[in-house]
MOPAC internal coordinates of N, CA, C and O (Angstrom, degrees):
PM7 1SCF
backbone

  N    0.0000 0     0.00 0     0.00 0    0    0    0
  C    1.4505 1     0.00 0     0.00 0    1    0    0
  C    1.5186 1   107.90 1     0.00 0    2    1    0
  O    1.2310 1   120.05 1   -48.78 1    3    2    1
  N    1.4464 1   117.51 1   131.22 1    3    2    1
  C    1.7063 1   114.32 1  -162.70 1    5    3    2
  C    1.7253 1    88.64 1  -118.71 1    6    5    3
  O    1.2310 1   117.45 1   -27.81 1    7    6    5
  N    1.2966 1   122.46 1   152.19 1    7    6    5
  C    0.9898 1   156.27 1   167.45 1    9    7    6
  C    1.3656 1   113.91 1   -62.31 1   10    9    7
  O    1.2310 1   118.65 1   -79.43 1   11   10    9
  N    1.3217 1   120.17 1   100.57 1   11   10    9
  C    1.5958 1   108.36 1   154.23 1   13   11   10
  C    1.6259 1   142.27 1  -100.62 1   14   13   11
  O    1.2310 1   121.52 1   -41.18 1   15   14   13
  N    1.3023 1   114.70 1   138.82 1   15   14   13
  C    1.5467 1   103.22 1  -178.38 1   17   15   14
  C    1.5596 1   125.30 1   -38.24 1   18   17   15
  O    1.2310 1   121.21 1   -28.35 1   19   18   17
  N    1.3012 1   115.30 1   151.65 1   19   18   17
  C    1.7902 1   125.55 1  -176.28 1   21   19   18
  C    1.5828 1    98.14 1  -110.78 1   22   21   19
  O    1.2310 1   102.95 1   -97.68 1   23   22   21
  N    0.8698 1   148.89 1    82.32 1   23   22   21
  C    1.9496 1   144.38 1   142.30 1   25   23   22
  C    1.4744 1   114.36 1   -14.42 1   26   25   23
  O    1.2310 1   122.69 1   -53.85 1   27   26   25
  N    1.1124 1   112.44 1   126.15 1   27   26   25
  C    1.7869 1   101.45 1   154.91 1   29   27   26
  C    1.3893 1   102.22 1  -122.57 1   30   29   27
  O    1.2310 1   131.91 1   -43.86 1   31   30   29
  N    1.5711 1    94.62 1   136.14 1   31   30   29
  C    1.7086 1   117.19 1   179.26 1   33   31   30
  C    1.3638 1   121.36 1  -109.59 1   34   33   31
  O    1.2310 1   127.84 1   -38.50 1   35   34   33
  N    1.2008 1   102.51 1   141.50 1   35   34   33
  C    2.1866 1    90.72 1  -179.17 1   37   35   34
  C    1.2104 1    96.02 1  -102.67 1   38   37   35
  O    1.2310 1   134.57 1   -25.37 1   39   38   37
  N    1.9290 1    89.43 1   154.63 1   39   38   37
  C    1.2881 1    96.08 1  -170.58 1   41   39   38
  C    1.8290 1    85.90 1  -147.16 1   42   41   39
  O    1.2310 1   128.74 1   -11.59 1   43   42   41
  N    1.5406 1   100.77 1   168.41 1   43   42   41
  C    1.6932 1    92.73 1   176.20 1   45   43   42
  C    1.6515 1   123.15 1   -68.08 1   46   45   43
  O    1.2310 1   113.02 1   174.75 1   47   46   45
  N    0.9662 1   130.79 1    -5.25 1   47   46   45
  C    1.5632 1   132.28 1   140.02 1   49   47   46
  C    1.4552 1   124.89 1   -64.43 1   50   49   47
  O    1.2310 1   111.28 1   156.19 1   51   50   49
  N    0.8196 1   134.02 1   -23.81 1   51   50   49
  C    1.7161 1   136.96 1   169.80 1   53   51   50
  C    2.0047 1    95.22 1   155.45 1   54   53   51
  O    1.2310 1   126.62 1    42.14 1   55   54   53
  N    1.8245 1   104.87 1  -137.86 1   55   54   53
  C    1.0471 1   122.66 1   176.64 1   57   55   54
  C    1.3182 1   105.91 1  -107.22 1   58   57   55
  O    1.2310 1   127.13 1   -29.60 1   59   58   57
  N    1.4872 1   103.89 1   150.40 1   59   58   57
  C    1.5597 1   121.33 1  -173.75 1   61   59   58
  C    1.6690 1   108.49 1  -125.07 1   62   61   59
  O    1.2310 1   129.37 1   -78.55 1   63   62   61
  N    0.9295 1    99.55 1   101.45 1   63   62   61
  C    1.8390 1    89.44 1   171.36 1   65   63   62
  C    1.6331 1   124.76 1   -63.40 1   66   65   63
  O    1.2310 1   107.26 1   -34.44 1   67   66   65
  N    0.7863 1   141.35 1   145.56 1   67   66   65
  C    1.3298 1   139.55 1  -161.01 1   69   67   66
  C    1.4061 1   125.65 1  -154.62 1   70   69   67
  O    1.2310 1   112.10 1   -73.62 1   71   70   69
  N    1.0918 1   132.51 1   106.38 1   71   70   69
  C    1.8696 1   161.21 1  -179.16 1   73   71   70
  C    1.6240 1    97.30 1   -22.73 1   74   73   71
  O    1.2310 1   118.25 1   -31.07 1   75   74   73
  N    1.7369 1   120.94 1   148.93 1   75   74   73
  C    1.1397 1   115.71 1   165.14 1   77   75   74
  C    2.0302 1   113.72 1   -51.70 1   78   77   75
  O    1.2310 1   110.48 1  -155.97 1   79   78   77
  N    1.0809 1   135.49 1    24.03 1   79   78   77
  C    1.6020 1   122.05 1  -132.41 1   81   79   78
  C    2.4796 1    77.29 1  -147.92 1   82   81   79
  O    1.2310 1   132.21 1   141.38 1   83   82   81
  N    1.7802 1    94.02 1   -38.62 1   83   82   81
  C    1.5593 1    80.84 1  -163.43 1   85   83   82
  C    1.1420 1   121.50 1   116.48 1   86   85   83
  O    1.2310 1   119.89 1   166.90 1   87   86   85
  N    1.7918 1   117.81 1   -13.10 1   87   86   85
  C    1.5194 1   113.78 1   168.17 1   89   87   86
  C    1.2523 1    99.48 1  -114.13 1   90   89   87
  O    1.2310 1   131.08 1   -13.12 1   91   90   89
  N    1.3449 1    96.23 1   166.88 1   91   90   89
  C    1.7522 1   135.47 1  -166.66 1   93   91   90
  C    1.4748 1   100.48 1   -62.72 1   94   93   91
  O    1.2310 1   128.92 1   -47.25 1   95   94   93
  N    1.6744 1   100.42 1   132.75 1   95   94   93
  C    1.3268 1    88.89 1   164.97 1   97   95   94
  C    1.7146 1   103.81 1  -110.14 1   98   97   95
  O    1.2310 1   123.71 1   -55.31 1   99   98   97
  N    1.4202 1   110.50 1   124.69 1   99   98   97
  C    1.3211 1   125.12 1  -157.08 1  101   99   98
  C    1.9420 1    98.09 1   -96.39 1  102  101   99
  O    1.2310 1   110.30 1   178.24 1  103  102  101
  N    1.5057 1   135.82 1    -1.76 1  103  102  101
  C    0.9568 1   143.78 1  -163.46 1  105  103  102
  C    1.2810 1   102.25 1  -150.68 1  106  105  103
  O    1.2310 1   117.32 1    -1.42 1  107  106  105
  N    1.6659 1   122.71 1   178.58 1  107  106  105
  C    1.1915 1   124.22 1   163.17 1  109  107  106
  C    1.8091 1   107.74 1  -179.33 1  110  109  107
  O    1.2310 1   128.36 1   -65.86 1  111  110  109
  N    1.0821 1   101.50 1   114.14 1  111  110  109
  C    1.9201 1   120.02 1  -157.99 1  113  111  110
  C    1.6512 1    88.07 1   -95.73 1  114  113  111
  O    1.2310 1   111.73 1   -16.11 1  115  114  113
  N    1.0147 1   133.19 1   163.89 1  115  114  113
  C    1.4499 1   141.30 1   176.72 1  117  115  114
  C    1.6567 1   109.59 1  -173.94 1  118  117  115
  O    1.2310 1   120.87 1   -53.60 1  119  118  117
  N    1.0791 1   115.94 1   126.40 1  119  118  117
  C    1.2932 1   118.71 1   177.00 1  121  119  118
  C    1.3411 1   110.17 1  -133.09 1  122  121  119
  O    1.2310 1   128.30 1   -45.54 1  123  122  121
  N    1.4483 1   101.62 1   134.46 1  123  122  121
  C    1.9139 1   107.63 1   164.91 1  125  123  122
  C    1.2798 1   121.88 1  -107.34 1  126  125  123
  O    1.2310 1   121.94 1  -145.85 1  127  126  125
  N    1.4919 1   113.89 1    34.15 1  127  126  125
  C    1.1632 1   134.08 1   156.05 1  129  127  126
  C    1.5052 1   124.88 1  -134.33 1  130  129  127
  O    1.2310 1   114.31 1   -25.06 1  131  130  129
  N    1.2360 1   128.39 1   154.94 1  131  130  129
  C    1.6245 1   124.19 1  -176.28 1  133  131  130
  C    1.2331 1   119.06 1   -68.27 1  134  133  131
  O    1.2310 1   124.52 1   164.91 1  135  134  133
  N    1.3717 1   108.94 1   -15.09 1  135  134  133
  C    1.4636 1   123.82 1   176.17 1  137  135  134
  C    1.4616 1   112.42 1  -157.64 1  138  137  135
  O    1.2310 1   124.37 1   -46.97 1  139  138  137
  N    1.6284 1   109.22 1   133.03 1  139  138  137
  C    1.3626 1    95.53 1   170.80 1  141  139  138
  C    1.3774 1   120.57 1   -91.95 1  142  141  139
  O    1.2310 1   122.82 1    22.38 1  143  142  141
  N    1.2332 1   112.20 1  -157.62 1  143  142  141
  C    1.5497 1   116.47 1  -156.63 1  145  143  142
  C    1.5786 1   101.37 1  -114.82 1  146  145  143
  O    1.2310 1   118.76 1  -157.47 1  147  146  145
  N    1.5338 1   119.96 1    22.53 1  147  146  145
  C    1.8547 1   104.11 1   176.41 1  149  147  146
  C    1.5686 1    94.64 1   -97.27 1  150  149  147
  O    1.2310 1   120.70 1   160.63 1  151  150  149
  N    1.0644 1   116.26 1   -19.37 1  151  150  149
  C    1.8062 1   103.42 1   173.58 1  153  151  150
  C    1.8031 1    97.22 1    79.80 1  154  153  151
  O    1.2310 1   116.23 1  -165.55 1  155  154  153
  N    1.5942 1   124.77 1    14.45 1  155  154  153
  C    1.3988 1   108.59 1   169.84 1  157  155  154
  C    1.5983 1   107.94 1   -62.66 1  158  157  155
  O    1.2310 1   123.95 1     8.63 1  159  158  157
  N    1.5819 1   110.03 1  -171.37 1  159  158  157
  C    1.6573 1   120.38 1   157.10 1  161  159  158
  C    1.3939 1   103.94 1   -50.28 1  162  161  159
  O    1.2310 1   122.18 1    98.55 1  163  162  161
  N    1.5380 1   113.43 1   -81.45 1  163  162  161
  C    1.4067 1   128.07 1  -150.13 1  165  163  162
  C    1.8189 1   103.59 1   -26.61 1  166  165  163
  O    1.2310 1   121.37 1   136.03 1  167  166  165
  N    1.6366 1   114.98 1   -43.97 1  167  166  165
  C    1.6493 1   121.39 1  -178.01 1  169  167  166
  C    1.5772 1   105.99 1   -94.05 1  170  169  167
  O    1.2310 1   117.58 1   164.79 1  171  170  169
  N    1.3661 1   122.22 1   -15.21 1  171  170  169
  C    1.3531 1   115.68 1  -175.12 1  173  171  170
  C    1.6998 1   121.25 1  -117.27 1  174  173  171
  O    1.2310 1   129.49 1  -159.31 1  175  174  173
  N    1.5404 1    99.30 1    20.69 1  175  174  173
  C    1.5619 1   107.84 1  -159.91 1  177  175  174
  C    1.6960 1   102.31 1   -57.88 1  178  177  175
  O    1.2310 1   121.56 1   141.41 1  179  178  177
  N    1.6419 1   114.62 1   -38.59 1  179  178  177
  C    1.3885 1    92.70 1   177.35 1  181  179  178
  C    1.4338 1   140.86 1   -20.50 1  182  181  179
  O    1.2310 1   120.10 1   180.00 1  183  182  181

């Protein structure tokens, strides 16, 4: 799975970061681990 660049664009509300694709990224998850530790699906779907 390869990494794509995020853009930020101004807009008259401030800056918007925005997906190789052009939509908003309205969230943003970051982990400094390979997995976190709540044990939901989304990290444990294996």
């Amino acid at each position: 799975m390869g990494a794509f660049p995020a853009h930020l664009e101004n807009s008259s509300s401030g800056r918007s970061l925005l997906d190789p694709f052009g939509r908003a990224i309205t969230y943003l998850r970051v982990s400094v681990t390979d997995r976190c530790d709540f044990r939901c699906v989304y990290c444990m779907s294996e």
